[in-house]
TORNURO-352194 format. One record per residue (C-alpha): residue number from 1; residue in three letters; chain; x, y, z. Coordinates in nm, 3 decimals. Example, Ala and Ser with C-alpha at 12.3 -4.5 7.8 and 13.67 -1.06 7.14 Angstrom:
{seq 1	type ALA	mol A	u 1.230	v -0.450	w 0.780}
{seq 2	type SER	mol A	u 1.367	v -0.106	w 0.714}
This chain:
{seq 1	type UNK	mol A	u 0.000	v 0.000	w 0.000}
{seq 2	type UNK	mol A	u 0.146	v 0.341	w -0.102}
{seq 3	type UNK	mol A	u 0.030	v 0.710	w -0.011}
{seq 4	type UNK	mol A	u 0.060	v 1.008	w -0.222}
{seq 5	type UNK	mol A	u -0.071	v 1.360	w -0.154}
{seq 6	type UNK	mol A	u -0.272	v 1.481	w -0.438}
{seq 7	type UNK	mol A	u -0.491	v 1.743	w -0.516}
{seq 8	type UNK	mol A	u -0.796	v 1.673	w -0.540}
{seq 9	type UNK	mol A	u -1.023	v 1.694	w -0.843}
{seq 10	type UNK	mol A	u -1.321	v 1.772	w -0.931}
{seq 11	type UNK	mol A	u -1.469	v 1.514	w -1.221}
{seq 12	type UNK	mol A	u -1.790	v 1.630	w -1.368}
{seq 13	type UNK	mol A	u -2.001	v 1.291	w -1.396}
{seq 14	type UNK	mol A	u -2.407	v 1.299	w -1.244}
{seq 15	type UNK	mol A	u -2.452	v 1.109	w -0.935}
{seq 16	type UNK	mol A	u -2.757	v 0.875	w -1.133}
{seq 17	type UNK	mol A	u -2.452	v 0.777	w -1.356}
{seq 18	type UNK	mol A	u -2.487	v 0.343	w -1.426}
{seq 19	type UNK	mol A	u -2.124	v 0.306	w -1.174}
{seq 20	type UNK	mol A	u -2.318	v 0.544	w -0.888}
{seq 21	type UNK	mol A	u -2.635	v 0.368	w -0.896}
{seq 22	type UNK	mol A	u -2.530	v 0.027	w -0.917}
{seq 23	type UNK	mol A	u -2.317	v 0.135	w -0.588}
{seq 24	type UNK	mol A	u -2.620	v 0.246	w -0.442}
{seq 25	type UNK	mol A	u -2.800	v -0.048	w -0.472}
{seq 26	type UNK	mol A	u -2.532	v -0.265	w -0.353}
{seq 27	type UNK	mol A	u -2.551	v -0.047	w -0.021}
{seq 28	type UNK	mol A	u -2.970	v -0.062	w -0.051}
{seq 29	type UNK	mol A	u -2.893	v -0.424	w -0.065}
{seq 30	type UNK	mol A	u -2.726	v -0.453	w 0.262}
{seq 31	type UNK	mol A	u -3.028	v -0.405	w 0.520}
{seq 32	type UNK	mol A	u -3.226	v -0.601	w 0.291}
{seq 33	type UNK	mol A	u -2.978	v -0.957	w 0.277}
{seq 34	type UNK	mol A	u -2.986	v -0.856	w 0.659}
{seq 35	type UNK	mol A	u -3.336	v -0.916	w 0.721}
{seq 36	type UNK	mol A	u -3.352	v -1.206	w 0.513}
{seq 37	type UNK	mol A	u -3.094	v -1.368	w 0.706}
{seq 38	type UNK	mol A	u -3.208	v -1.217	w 1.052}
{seq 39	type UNK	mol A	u -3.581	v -1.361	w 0.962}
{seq 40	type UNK	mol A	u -3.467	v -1.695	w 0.809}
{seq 41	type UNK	mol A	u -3.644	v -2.036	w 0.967}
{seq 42	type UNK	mol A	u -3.870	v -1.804	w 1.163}
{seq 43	type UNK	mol A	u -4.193	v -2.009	w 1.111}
{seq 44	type UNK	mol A	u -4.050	v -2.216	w 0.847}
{seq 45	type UNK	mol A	u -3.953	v -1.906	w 0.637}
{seq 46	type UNK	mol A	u -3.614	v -2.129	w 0.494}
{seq 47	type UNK	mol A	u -3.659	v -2.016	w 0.148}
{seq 48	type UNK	mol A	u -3.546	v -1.600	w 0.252}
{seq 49	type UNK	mol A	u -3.203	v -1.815	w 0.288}
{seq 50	type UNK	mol A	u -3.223	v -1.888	w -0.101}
{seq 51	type UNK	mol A	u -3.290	v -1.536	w -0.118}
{seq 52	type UNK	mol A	u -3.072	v -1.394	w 0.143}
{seq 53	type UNK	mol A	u -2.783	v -1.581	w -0.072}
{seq 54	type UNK	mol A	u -2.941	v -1.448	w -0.413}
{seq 55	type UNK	mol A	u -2.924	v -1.110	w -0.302}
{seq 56	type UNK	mol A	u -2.559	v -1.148	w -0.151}
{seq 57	type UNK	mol A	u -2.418	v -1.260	w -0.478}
{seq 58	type UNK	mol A	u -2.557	v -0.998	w -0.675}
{seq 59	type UNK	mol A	u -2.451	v -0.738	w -0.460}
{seq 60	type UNK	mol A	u -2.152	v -0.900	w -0.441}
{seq 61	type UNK	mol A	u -2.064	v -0.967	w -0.810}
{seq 62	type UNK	mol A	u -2.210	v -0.575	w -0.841}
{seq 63	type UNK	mol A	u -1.847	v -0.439	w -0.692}
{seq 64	type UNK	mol A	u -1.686	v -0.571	w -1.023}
{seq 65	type UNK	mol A	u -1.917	v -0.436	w -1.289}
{seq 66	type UNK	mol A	u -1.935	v -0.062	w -1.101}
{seq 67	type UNK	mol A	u -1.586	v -0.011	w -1.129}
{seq 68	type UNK	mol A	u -1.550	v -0.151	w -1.470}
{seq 69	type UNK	mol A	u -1.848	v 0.041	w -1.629}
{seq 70	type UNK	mol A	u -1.669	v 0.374	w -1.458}
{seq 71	type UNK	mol A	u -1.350	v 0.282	w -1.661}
{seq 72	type UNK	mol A	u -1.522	v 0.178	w -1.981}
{seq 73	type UNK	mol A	u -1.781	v 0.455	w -1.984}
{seq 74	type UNK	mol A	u -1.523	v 0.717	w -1.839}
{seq 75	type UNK	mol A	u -1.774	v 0.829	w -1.561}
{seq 76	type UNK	mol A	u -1.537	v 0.791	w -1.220}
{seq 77	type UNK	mol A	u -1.589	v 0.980	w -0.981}
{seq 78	type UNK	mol A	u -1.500	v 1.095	w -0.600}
{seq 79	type UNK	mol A	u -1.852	v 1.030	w -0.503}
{seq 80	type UNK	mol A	u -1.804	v 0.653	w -0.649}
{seq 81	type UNK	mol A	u -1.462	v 0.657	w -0.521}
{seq 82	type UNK	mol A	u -1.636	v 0.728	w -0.175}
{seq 83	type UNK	mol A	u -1.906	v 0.499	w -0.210}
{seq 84	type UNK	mol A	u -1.746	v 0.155	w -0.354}
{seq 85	type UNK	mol A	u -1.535	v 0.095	w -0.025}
{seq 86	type UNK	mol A	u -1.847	v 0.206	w 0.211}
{seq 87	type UNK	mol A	u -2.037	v 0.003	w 0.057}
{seq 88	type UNK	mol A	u -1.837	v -0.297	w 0.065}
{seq 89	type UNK	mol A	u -1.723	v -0.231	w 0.395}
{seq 90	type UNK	mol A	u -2.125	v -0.245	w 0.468}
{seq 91	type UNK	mol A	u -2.210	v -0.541	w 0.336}
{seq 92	type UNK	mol A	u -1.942	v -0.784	w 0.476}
{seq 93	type UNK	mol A	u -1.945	v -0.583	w 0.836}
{seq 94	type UNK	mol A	u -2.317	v -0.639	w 0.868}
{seq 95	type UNK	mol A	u -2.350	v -0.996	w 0.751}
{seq 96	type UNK	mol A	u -2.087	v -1.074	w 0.995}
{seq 97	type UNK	mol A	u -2.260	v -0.936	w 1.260}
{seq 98	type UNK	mol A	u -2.624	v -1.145	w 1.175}
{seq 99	type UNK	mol A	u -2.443	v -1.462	w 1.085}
{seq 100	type UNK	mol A	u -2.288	v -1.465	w 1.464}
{seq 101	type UNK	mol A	u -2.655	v -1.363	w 1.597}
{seq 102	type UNK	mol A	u -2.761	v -1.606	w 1.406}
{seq 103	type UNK	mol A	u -2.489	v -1.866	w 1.502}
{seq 104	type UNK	mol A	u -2.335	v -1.977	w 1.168}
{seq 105	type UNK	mol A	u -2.015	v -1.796	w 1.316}
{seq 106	type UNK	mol A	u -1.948	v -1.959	w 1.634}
{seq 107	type UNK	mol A	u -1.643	v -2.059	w 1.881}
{seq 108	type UNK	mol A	u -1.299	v -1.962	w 1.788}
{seq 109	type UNK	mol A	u -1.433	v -1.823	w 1.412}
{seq 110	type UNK	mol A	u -1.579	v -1.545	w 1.651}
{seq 111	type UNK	mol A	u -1.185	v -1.452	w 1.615}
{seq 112	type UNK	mol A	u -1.172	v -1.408	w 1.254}
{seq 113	type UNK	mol A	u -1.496	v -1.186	w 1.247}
{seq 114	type UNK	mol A	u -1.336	v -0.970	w 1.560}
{seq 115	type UNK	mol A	u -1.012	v -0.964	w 1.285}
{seq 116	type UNK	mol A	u -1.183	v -0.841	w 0.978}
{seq 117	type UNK	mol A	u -1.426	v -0.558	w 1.183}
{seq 118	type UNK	mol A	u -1.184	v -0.418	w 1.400}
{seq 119	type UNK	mol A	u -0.904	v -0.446	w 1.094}
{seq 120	type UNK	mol A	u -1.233	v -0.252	w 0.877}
{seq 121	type UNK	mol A	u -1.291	v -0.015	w 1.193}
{seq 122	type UNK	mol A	u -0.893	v 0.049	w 1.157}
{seq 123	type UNK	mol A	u -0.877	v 0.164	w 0.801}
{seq 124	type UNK	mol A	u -1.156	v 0.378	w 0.829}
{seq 125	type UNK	mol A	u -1.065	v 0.573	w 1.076}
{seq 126	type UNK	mol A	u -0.696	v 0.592	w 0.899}
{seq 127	type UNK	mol A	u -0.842	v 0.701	w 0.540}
{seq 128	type UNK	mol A	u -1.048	v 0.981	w 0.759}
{seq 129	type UNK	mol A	u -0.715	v 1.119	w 0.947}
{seq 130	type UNK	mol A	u -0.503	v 1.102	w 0.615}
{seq 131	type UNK	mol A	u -0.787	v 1.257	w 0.357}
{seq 132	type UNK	mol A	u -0.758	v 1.567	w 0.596}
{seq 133	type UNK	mol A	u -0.391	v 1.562	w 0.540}
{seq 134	type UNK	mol A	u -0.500	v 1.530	w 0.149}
{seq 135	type UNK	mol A	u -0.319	v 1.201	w 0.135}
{seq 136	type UNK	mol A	u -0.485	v 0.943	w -0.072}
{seq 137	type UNK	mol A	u -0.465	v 0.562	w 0.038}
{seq 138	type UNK	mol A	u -0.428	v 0.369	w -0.228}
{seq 139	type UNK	mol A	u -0.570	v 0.040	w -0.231}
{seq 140	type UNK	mol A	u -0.376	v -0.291	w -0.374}
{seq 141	type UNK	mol A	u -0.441	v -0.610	w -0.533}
{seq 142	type UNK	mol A	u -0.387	v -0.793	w -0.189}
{seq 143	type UNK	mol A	u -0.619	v -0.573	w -0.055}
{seq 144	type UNK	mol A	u -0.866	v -0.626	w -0.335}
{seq 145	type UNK	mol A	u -0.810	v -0.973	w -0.266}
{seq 146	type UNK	mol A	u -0.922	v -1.018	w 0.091}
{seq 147	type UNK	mol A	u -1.203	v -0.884	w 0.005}
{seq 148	type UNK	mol A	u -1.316	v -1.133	w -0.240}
{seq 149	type UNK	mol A	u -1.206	v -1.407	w -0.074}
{seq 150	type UNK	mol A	u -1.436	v -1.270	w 0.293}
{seq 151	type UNK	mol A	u -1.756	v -1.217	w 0.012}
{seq 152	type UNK	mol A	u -1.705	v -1.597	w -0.074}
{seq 153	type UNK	mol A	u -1.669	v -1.703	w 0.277}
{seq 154	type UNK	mol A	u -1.977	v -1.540	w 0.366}
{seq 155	type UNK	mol A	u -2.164	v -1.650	w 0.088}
{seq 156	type UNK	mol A	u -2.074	v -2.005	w 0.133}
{seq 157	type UNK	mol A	u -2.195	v -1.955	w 0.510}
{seq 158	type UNK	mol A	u -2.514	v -1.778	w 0.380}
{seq 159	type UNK	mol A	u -2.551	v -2.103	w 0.176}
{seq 160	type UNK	mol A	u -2.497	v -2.350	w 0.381}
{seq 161	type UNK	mol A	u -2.827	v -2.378	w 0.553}
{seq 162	type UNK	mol A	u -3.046	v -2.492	w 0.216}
{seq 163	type UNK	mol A	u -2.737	v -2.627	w -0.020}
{seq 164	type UNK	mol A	u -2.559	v -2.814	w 0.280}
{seq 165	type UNK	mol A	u -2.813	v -3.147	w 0.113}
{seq 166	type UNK	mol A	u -2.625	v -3.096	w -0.200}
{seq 167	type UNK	mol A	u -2.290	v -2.973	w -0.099}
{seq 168	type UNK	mol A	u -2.257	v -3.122	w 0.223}
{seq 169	type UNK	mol A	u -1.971	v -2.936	w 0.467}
{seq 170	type UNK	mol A	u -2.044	v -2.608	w 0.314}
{seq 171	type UNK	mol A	u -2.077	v -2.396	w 0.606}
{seq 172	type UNK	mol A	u -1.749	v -2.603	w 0.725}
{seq 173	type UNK	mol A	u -1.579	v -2.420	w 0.411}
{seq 174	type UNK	mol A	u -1.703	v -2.086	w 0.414}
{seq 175	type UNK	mol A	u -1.569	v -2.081	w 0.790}
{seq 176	type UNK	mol A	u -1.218	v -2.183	w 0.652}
{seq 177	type UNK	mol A	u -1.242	v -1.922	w 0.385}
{seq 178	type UNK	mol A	u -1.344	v -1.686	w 0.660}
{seq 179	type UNK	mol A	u -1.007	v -1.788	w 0.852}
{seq 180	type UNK	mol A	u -0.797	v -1.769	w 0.499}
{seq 181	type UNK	mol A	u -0.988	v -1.399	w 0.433}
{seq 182	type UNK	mol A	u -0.894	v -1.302	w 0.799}
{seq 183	type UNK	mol A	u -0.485	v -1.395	w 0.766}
{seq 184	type UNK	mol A	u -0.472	v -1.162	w 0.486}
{seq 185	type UNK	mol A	u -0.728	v -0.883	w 0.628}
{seq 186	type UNK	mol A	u -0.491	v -0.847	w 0.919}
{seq 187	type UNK	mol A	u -0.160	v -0.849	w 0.689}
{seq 188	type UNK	mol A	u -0.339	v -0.565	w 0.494}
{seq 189	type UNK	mol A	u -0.454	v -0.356	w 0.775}
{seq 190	type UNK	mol A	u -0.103	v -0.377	w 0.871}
{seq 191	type UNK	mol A	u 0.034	v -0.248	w 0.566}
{seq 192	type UNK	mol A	u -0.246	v 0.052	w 0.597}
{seq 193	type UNK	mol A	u -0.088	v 0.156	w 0.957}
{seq 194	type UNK	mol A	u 0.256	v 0.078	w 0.892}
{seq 195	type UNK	mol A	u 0.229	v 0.318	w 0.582}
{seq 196	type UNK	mol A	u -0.013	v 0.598	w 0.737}
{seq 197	type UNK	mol A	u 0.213	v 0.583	w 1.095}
{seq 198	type UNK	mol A	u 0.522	v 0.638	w 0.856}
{seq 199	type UNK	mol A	u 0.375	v 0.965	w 0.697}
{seq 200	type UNK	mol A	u 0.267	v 1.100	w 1.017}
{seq 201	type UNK	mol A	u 0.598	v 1.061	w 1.189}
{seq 202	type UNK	mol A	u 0.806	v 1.169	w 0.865}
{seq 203	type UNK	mol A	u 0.546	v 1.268	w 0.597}
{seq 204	type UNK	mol A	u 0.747	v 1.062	w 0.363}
{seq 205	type UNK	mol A	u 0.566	v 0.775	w 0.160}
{seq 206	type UNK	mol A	u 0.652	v 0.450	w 0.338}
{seq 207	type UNK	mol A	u 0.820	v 0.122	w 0.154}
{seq 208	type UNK	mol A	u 0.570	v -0.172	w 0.144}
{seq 209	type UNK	mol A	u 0.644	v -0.394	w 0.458}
């Protein structure tokens, strides 16, 4: 992760542009998969798990074709720029917090959700202190990583209650995966405070660790 003070520029694109509103129904989507889950076996309501799952992965797969449609169309923006990581951070921080409630996450893999919130928590509050500094964090493919590999781990959990018949130990992987996703979520966040903490001492741009 590098940092690099820029100035900051103002891109004319509308905010109902196809990359902004795809963004804003991926953060619509959030309370919604939330409910479905939260409700889900409450007098045999199983199927809002189909749909709970349905929801995630289009909200999911939704991160990949707002930032591509931005760079084909030409239409990026600060406001997406803003957005895409909010939303993101919204929709895995949220489903964490129902699957625990509803006790897909359990035992020790209460750890690896702890990681990934408090590592989420972390990098918030860093890109907050450093935009006021009018440093930009830029984010890297490892980065970009861990979160696909924590949307696959939940969706796999998500899943697991209606597919385990079919694809039995299911949940059993998307824990793993949620393990795997937490490693590299706590290697990142490292590489955000390692980098920010170098600037603020020095105000030079700090090596990769």
């Amino acid at each position: 992760m590098t940092l690099a003070a820029q100035p900051r520029r103002g891109l004319r694109v509308s905010t109902l542009s196809i990359p902004n509103l795809i963004t804003y129904g991926r953060i619509l989507a959030v309370p919604a998969v939330a409910g479905l889950i939260a409700f889900a076996d409450s007098g045999g309501a199983s199927w809002m798990w189909w749909w709970a799952f349905a929801m995630f992965a289009a909200a999911s797969i939704s991160d990949y074709f707002d930032g591509m449609l931005a760079r084909w169309f030409n239409e990026q923006s600060e406001l997406g720029r803003m957005l895409d990581p909010i939303a993101d951070k919204l929709l895995v921080g949220v489903v964490l917090l129902v699957l625990v409630a509803k006790q897909i996450i359990v035992g020790w893999s209460l750890a690896a959700a702890i990681i990934i919130l408090s590592r989420e928590i972390l990098v918030s509050g860093l890109r907050e202190y450093l935009a006021g500094l009018a440093v930009k964090m830029h984010v890297t493919s490892l980065a970009k990583g861990k979160t696909a590999l924590q949307l696959i781990a939940l969706g796999a959990m998500i899943a697991g209650p209606f597919a385990e018949p079919l694809f039995p130990g299911l949940r059993a992987v998307g824990l793993g995966l949620l393990w795997a996703s937490a490693v590299l979520t706590a290697y990142t966040g490292y590489e955000y405070l390692y980098s920010a903490l170098k600037h603020a001492t020095t105000g030079d741009e700090a090596p990769k660790p």
